[in-house]
Each structure stands twice: as C-alpha cells, then as structure tokens.
VOMIVEX-275209 format. One line per field, with one value per residue (C-alpha): residue in one letter; x, y negated, z negated. Coordinates in steps of 0.02 Angstrom, whole numbers, plus 50000, padded with zeros to 5 digits. Layout:
! VOMIVEX-275209
code: c(A|...)
X: c(X|...)
Y: c(Y|...)
Z: c(Z|...)
END
This chain:
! VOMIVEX-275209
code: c(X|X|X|X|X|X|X|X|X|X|X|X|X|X|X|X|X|X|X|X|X|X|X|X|X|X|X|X|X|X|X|X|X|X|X|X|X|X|X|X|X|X|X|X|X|X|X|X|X|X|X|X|X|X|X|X|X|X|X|X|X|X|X|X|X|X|X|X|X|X|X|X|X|X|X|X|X|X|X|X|X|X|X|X|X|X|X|X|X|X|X|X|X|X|X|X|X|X|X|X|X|X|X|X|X|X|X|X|X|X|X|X|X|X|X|X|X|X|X|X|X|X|X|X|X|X|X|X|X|X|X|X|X|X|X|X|X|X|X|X|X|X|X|X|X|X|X|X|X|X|X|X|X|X|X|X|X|X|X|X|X|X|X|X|X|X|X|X|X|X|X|X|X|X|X|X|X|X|X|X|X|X|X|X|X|X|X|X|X|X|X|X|X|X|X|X|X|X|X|X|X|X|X|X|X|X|X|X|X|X|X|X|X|X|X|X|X|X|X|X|X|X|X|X|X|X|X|X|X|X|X|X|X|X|X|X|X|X|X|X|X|X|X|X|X|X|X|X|X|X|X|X|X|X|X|X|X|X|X|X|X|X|X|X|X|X|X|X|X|X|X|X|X|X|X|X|X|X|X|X|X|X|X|X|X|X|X|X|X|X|X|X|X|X|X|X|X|X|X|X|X|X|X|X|X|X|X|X|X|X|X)
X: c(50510|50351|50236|50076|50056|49911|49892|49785|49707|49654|49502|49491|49495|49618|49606|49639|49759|49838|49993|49995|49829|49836|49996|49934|49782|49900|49989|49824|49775|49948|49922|49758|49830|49973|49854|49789|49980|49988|50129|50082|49967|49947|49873|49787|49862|49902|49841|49950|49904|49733|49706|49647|49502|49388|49523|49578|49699|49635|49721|49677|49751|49855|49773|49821|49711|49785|49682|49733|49917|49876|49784|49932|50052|49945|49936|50131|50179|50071|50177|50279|50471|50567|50701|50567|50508|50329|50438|50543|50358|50297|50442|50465|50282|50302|50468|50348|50228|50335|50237|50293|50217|50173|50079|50050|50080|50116|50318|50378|50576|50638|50774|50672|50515|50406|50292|50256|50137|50232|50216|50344|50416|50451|50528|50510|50696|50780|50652|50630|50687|50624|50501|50401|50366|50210|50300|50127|50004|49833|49741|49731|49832|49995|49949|50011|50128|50278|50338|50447|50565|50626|50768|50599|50521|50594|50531|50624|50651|50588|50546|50373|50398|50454|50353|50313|50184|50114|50004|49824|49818|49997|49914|49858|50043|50096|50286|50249|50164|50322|50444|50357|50347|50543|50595|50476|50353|50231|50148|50093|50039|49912|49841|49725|49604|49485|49324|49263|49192|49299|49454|49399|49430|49623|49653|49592|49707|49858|49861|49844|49959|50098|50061|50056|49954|49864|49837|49719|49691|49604|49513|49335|49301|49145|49112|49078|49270|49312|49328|49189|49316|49351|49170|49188|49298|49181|49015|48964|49011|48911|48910|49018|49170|49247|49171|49350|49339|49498|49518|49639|49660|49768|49886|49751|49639|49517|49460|49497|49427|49317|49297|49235|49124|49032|49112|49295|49363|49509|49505|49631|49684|49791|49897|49952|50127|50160|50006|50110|50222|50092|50019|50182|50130|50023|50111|50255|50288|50464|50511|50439|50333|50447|50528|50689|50715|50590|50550|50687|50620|50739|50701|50810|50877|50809|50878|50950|50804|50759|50834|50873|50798|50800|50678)
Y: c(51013|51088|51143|51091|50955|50868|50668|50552|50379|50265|50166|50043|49869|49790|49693|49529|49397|49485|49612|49697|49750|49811|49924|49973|50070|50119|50223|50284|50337|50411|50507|50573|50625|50716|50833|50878|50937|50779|50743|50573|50428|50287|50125|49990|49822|49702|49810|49695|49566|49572|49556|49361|49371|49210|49127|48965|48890|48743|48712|48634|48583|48436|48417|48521|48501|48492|48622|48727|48718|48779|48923|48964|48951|49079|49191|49173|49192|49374|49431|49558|49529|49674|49640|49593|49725|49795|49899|50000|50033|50115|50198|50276|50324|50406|50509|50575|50632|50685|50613|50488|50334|50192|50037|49877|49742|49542|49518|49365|49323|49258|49165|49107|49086|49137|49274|49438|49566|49714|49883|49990|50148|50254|50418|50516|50547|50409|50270|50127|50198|50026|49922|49868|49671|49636|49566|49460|49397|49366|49192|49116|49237|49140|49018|49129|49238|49240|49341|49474|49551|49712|49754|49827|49919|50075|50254|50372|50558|50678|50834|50801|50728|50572|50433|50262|50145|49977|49842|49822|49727|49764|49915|49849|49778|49913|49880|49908|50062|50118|50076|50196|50337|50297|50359|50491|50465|50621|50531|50376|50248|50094|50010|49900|49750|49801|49908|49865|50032|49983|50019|50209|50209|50152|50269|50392|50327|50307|50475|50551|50404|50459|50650|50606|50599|50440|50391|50219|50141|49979|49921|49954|49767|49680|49506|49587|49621|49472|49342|49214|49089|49106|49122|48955|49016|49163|49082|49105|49303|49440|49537|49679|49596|49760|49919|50039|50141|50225|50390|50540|50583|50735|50722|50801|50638|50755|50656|50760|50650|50507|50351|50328|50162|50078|50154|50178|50350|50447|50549|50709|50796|50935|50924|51066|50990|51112|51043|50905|51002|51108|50940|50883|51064|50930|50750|50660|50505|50531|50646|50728|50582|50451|50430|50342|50342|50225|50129|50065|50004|49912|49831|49678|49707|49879|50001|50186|50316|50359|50321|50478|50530|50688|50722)
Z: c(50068|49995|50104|50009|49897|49813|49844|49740|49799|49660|49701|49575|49517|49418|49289|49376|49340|49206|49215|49079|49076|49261|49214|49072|49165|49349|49182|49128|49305|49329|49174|49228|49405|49311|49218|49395|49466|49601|49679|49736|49685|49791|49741|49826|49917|49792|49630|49508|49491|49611|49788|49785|49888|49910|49806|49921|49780|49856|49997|50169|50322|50256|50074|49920|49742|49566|49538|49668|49619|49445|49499|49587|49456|49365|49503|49519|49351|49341|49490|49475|49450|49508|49397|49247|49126|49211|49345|49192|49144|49302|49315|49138|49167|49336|49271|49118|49242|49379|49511|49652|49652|49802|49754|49825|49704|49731|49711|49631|49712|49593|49702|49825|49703|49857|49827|49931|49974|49920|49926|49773|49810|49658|49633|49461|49444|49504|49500|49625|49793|49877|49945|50099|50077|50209|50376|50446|50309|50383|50389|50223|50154|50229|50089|49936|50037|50107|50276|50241|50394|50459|50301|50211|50359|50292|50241|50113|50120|49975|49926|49979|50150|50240|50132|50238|50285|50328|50249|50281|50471|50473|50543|50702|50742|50881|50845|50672|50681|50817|50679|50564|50694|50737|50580|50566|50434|50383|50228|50306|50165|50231|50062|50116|50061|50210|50201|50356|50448|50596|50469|50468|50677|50655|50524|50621|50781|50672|50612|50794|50864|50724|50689|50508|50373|50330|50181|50154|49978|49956|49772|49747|49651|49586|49506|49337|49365|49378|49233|49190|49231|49405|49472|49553|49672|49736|49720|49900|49898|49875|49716|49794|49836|49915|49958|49951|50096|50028|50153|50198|50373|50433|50590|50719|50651|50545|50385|50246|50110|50104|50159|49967|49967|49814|49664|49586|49618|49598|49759|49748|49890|49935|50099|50210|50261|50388|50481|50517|50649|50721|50765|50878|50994|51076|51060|50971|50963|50909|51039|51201|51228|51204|51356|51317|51506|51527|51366|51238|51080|50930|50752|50690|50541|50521|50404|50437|50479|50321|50121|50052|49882|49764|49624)
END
C-alpha cells in the first residue's frame, strides 16, 4: 500500500436529467485530476443523473399525478444501467487515467425495474470492483428509491487502502457505520446531498469513531443548473439549492480540507496513510476496543471483509 496518496472531491453539478452529458464531464473532471497525479476522485450522491431535490414526482399519501409518473419515467430511463454502455465509459476513462474512481449515481435494475441510490466502485485495471446500493432512503426519497440490503455493504482492498463508505444519513445508522469499521475501512467515502453545518460534526465523529479518513462529497447546484423546464417543481426554493460542504477529515478528526460552500471545486488532497495506524495508539474500533467478550455484532447477508483488487 502507498503510504501517501492524493484524493480529489468533485463539487459540482451535473447536468441534470441527462446521462450523457453528466459522463461526459465526471471524464472531463477525471481527466483534469489525472494531470494532477490523484489516485482517487470521488463524486457526489447521485451525480448521474442528479440528486432530485424538491422534485415530488407527484406523489402523495394515496394519490399519484399523470404528471408525476412521467417525470419519473424520465428520471428512470437516465439511470444508470450497470450492464448498459455509460459504465464501459467510466471505466475506459478511469483505466486511461489510472485513477480509482467512487461515485454515487441512481442505478436502474433492470430485473426488478426499481431504482437505487448507488454508489460505483471502480478500479483502473480491472474496472467495476462493486457497488454500495443505499440500505435506508430518507423521507420522500423512499418514493424513487428502492432499499438495498447488506450483499452491498462491502469495502475493497487496493493499493491505496481499504476503500468503503456509506450514503448521506446512512451515516448516522450506528450499525452501518460498525459494518464499515468491521472490515476495516481507511478511505471512508460519505457522498452526500446534505450541506447542513451539522454534517461537518459527524464527519468529524466518523473519522475519530472509525480511525479513517473521511471523505464527504455532495454537489454544489443552482437553479441556473437546472433546465427552464423543471422550475415548477422548485418554485418555493431558494436560488442555491445546495451549498457542497464537500470536506476531508483525517483519522484524529482534523479537517484537512474544506468544508467548500457556494461554488464548484475540485478540492485535491494528499493523504498521509500511515496516519491511519498511528491513530489506533489511542482507539480502534476493530480491535482493543471492541470487546468481543461483551458485545457481538453480525450483518445479514454481509460479504467477506474486504473484495480484493490489484491495479
């Protein structure tokens, strides 16, 4: 494992409602972060194909519009299919670069034909290494997706450390978090659709809680970015629809970049890996301060502790 590596958050809007042009500029951004030497770019909750915020796709308690159910279909059918073309395009674009890649994107199962909150795992060698499909949407967000269950509550081994993480208020789900620390996640990924200041706080826990690195990316999205034609459904917002707030937080809780608000940013970081045990002098949450004697703690359906990957 290398003992430093460099990290970069994207803090950006997409281009909402429309695939192509959202992976079309996650390449240009992972271009850009190439010519720097990362190793990693992250990407927001729900970059392709937009985190739907104010959209209510006009459902209520016992009454669903016409309308509604054709704004869905749109939203569904710019999903992401992992067995469509757009992943062979983030892929091919992260081998070029040699970078690994985590981005939160909305999955359309094709099976099923639910849709998830998603999070993509991607080596530059081998590609797809998995995914993390959101196990608790909040509120209104149970409307467009689906529940996903432990099989994706995984983290994958690389040359540049244990990669894991949760979804936005995933965050504050203590068994969650455990199930992270369980199979010892160092780069702990949290993209996000909150930029509350409170947010800043449980990054800051997290990364003391798990002796790991957090890493937060949420979209920094106005109305100007999004179309003329959905304006309806965000009349009552302000013109900022969210702030970012992306961050990087080292085990021992120290921010070591950001929280960015009120512009797009690509925020590059190096990370001193070998912080990460000097941290676990004090507490681990994986060993001297579990207790097994006391506490016993299981995951159904769980995978092994980590997926192995090479460059």
């Amino acid at each position: 494992m290398k003992s430093k590596i460099k990290a970069c958050l994207v803090q950006d809007s997409p281009v909402f409602f429309n695939k192509k042009a959202t992976i079309e500029k996650m390449i240009r951004h992972i271009e850009t972060a190439a010519s720097s030497l990362v190793d990693l770019i992250v990407f927001p909750e729900s970059y392709v194909p937009g985190y739907p915020r104010g959209f209510t796709f006009g459902a209520d308690i016992g009454r669903r519009t016409d309308e509604g159910k054709e704004l869905y279909r749109r939203y569904r059918d710019e999903s992401i299919d992992l067995k469509g073309p757009e992943l062979q395009l983030i892929e091919k674009a992260c081998n070029a670069a040699g970078i690994y890649l985590v981005a939160g994107i909305t999955e359309s199962e094709g099976i099923s034909g639910s849709l998830y909150c998603t999070t993509l795992y991607v080596s530059p060698s081998q590609g797809l290494m998995g995914i993390h499909r959101k196990i608790k949407p909040t509120a209104a967000e149970r409307i467009v997706w689906a529940e996903g269950d432990g099989s994706t509550l995984s983290t994958f081994k690389t040359e540049i450390g244990i990669i894991g993480g949760l979804t936005c208020w995933e965050n504050y789900m203590p068994a969650a978090r455990m199930a992270m620390y369980k199979q010892g996640v160092q780069l702990y990924i949290a993209p996000t659709a909150d930029a509350r200041p409170a947010w800043v706080s449980s990054m800051q826990h997290i990364a003391l809680e798990g002796r790991c690195y957090v890493l937060s990316c949420n979209q920094y999205v106005t109305k100007d970015n999004i179309s003329d034609q959905f304006e309806d459904q965000l009349i009552n917002f302000p013109d900022i629809l969210c702030r970012g707030g992306s961050m990087i937080v080292s085990p021992n809780g120290e921010i070591l970049a950001g929280p960015v608000y009120d512009r797009s940013e690509l925020m590059i970081v190096e990370i001193d890996m070998d912080e990460i045990s000097r941290s676990k002098l004090d507490f681990d949450p994986n060993g001297h301060y579990t207790r097994p004697d006391i506490f016993s703690f299981h995951v159904n359906g769980q995978p092994d502790p980590y997926i192995e990957s090479g460059k």
